[in-house]
N, C-alpha and C positions, 0 to 999 in steps of 0.2 A: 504493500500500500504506500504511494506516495505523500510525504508529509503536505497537509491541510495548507492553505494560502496564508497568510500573516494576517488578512482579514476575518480566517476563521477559527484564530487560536481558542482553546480551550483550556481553562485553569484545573488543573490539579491538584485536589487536596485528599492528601489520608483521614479516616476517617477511623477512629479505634472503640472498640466495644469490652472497657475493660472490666466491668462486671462478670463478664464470663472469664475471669482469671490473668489478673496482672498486679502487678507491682508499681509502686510509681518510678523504679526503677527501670521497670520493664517499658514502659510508658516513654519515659528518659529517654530509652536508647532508640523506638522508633522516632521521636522526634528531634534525636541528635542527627541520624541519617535521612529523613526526608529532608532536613535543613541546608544538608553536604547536599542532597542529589537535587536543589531547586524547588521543591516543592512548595504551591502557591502559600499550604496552611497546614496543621494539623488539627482535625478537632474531634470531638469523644462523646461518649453517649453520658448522657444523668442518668445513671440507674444506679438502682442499691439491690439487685435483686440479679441470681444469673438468670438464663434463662435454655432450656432444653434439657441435656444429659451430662453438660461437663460439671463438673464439681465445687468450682467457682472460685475455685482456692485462689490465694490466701483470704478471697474475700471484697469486699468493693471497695473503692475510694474515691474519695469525693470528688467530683467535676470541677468547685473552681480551689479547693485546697491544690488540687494538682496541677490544673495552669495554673497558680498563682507560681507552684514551684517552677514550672516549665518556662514562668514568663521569664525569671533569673537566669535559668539557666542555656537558656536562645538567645537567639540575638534579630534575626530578619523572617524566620518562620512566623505567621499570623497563626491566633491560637481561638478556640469559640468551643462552644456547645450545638450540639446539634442531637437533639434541644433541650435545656433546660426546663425542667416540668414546674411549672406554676404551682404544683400541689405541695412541693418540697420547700420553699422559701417565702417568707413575706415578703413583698415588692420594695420594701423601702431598707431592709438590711442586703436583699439581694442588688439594687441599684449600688448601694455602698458597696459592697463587695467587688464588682467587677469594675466599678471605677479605679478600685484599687487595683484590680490586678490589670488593669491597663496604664497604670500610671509605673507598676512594677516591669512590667513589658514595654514601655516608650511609645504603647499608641498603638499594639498589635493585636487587641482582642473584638470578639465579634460576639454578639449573645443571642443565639439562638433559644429560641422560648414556645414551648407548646404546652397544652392542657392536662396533660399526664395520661397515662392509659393503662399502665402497668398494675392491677389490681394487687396481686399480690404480693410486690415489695410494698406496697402501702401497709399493708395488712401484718408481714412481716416485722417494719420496722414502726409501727405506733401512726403511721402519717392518716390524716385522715383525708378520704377519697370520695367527695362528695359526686350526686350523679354529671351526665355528663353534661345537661343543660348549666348547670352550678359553675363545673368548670371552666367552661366555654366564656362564663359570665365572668371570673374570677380573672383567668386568662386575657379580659377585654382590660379590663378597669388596671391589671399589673401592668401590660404595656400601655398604658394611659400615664401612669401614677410614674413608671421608670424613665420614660420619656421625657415628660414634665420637669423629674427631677434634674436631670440630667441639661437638660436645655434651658431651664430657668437663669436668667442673668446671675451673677455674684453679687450677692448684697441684696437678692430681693428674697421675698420666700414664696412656698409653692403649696398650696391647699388643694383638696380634691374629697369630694363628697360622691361615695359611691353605695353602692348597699351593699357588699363585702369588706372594703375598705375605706378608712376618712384618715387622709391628712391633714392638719390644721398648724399653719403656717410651719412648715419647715424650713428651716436653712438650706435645705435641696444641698446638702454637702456631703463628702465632695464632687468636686467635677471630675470626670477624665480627661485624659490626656488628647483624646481624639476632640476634633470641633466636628458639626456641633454637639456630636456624641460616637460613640461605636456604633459599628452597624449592626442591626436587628437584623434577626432571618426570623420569618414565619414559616411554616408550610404545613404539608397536609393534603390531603385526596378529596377533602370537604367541596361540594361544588358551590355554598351560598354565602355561610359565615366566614368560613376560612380565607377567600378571595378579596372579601370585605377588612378581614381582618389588617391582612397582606397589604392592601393597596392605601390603608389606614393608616399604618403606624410602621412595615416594612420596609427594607432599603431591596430584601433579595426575599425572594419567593424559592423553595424547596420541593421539588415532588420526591419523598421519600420512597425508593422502591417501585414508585410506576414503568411499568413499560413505556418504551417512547414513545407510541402513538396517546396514550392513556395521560402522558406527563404533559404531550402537545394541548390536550384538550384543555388541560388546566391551568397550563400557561394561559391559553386565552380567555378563563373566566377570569384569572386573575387580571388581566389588562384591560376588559370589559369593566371590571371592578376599579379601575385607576381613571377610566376614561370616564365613568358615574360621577366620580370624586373631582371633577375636573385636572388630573395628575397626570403628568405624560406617562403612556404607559414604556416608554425607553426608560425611564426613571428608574423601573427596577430590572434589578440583574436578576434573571432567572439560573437556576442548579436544578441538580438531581442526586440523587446516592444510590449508589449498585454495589451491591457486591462486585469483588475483583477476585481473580484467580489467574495470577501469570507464571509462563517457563519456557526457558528455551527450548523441550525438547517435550514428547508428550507424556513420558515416564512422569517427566516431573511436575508436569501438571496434574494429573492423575494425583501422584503423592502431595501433592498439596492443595488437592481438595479434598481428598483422604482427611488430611490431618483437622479440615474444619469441619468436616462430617456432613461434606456433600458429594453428588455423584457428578461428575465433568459434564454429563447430557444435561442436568436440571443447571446446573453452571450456567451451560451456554444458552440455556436457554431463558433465565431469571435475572443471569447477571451480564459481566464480560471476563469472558476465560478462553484461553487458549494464549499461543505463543503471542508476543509483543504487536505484532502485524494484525491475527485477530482480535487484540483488546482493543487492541487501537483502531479496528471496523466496527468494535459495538458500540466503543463510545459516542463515534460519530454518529450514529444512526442516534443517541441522544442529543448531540448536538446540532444533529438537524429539525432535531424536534424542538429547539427553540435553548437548551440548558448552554449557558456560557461557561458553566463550572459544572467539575465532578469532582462528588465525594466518592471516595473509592473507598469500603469497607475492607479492612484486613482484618481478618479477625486471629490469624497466628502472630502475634507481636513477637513473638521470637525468631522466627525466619525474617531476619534483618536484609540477605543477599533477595528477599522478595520486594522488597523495598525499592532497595538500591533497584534490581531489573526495570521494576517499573520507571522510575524516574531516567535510567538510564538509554532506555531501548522503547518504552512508550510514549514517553511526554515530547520526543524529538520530532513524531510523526503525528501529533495533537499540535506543535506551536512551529 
C-alpha cells in the first residue's frame, strides 16, 4: 500500500486498557516507547474493574494518578482518558485534578468524559451507579460545570445551579496550562443526546469501536448537531478506536492475538490486524469514513517491539 497524501495524514495514538493487568510501571514503558516511535498521544481506559477471563493482577490504577505520573515523566507525548466516567468523580475536584496534571505535563492532557457503563466495578468498589437517564443528566451538567470552571477569567468566580450539582461562586481555580482549556472528547454510538452533547461542549467527537460505515453515520449526526448549534461543523476533529493487532510475519500475528484472546479472522474483521500494509488498509477505510485520528487498543503492554512495529512500519504509510 502506498503511503496516504500529506493531505490525508492520520494521527496515531495508543490506547491502553490497564485494568485488565498493569502496573504503572508497565504503563511507563508503553509510553516511554510510543514517545521514541512519534506517537501523536497515549491514553487509557477509567476502569476499576477487569473485564473477561484474565485475572487483573496486580489490580487497577487510577486514570489521572497515572498520567499525572506519566505527565513527569514525558516530555512531547499528549496524554487523556478515553473516557473518564462521570460516575467516578465530582466535576469540581475532577476539573482541579486535571488542570493539575496539565500544568505537571506543560499543556499535554486531553479529558475524555463519558456517563459510565460498567455496572459492576461500581458495585464492586462502593460507587454509586444511578440509571442511565441520571447519568446522561449528570454527565451534561459535569461538562457544563468543568468547562465553566476552567474558562472563567482569573479573578472572577463561577456559579452553576443544576439538579445534580450547584456551584456557588467558586474561585474556578486552578487554570490549566492549555488556553482556553484542554481538549474535551465526547463520544459514543448515541444517535440524539450524544451528538448534542458532542457538538455542545466537545473539541473531538469519538466512535468507540464502530465499524467505518457505522462511525460515518455518526460522524454526520454529530455535525448535523454543530450545524443546529450554529458551530462549524470542521470545528470538531473526528477519531475512532479499534483494536490493533500487528506482525511482520503471520506466525506472529496469530501469536499475538493469541496472547489477547482473540482469533486473527474476528481480528480482521472487528479491528485492524495483519502485517503493517494490512493495518495500515483498515485504518484507512476508517479514515475514509471521516476519523482524523486512531486510537489503537493494545491490550498486551508488555510486547513493547508491538509498539515500536506499529509506529515504525504503520504510521509511515498513514502520514
Amino acid at each position: 500500500m502506498p503511503p496516504l497524501g500529506d493531505d490525508e495524514d492520520m494521527k496515531l495514538r495508543l490506547f491502553l486498557e490497564p485494568q485488565q493487568g498493569a502496573t504503572y510501571d508497565s504503563q511507563l514503558g508503553v509510553a516511554r516507547v510510543a514517545e521514541a516511535e512519534g506517537f501523536d498521544a497515549l491514553f487509557r481506559s477509567d476502569h476499576y474493574l477487569k473485564m473477561g477471563s484474565v485475572d487483573g493482577l496486580p489490580g487497577p490504577t487510577d486514570a489521572w494518578i497515572t498520567l499525572a505520573g506519566l505527565a513527569r515523566e514525558t516530555s512531547t507525548i499528549r496524554l487523556g482518558t478515553m473516557v473518564t466516567s462521570a460516575t467516578f468523580r465530582l466535576p469540581g475536584p475532577l476539573a482541579i485534578s486535571v488542570a493539575q496534571v496539565d500544568a505537571m505535563s506543560g499543556g499535554r492532557v486531553e479529558l475524555g468524559l463519558g456517563a459510565g457503563w460498567f455496572t459492576e466495578e461500581h458495585a464492586a468498589y462502593a460507587i454509586p451507579f444511578p440509571d442511565l437517564a441520571e447519568r446522561f443528566d449528570r454527565l451534561e451538567e459535569q461538562l457544563a460545570i468543568i468547562s465553566g470552571l476552567w474558562t472563567s477569567p482569573v479573578g472572577e468566580t463561577f456559579s452553576f445551579q443544576g439538579d445534580h450539582y450547584q456551584l456557588v461562586d467558586s474561585p474556578a481555580l486552578p487554570k490549566p496550562i492549555q488556553s482556553p482549556r484542554p481538549p474535551i472528547i465526547v463520544g459514543g454510538g448515541g444517535p440524539k443526546r450524544t451528538p448534542r452533547l458532542a457538538a455542545t461542549f466537545a473539541d473531538e467527537f469519538n466512535t468507540p469501536f464502530l465499524q467505518p460505515d457505522d462511525a460515518a453515520a455518526q460522524f454526520s449526526r454529530v455535525r448535523e448537531a454543530c450545524e443546529r448549534r450554529d458551530r462549524d461543523p470542521a470545528s470538531m476533529r473526528m477519531s475512532s478506536a479499534m483494536i490493533v493487532v500487528c506482525g511482520e510475519d503471520e506466525a506472529t500475528v496469530a501469536r499475538r492475538a493469541a496472547a489477547v484472546g482473540w482469533s486473527v479472522a474476528d481480528l480482521k474483521a472487528f479491528g485492524a490486524c495483519g502485517s503493517p500494509a494490512e493495518v495500515a488498509e483498515s485504518l484507512s477505510r476508517w479514515r475514509d469514513a471521516g476519523a482524523e485520528t486512531a486510537y489503537l487498543q493494545v491490550l498486551d503492554q508488555k510486547d513493547l517491539d508491538h509498539v515500536r512495529l506499529i509506529g515504525r512500519e504503520v504510521a509511515p504509510l498513514l502520514a
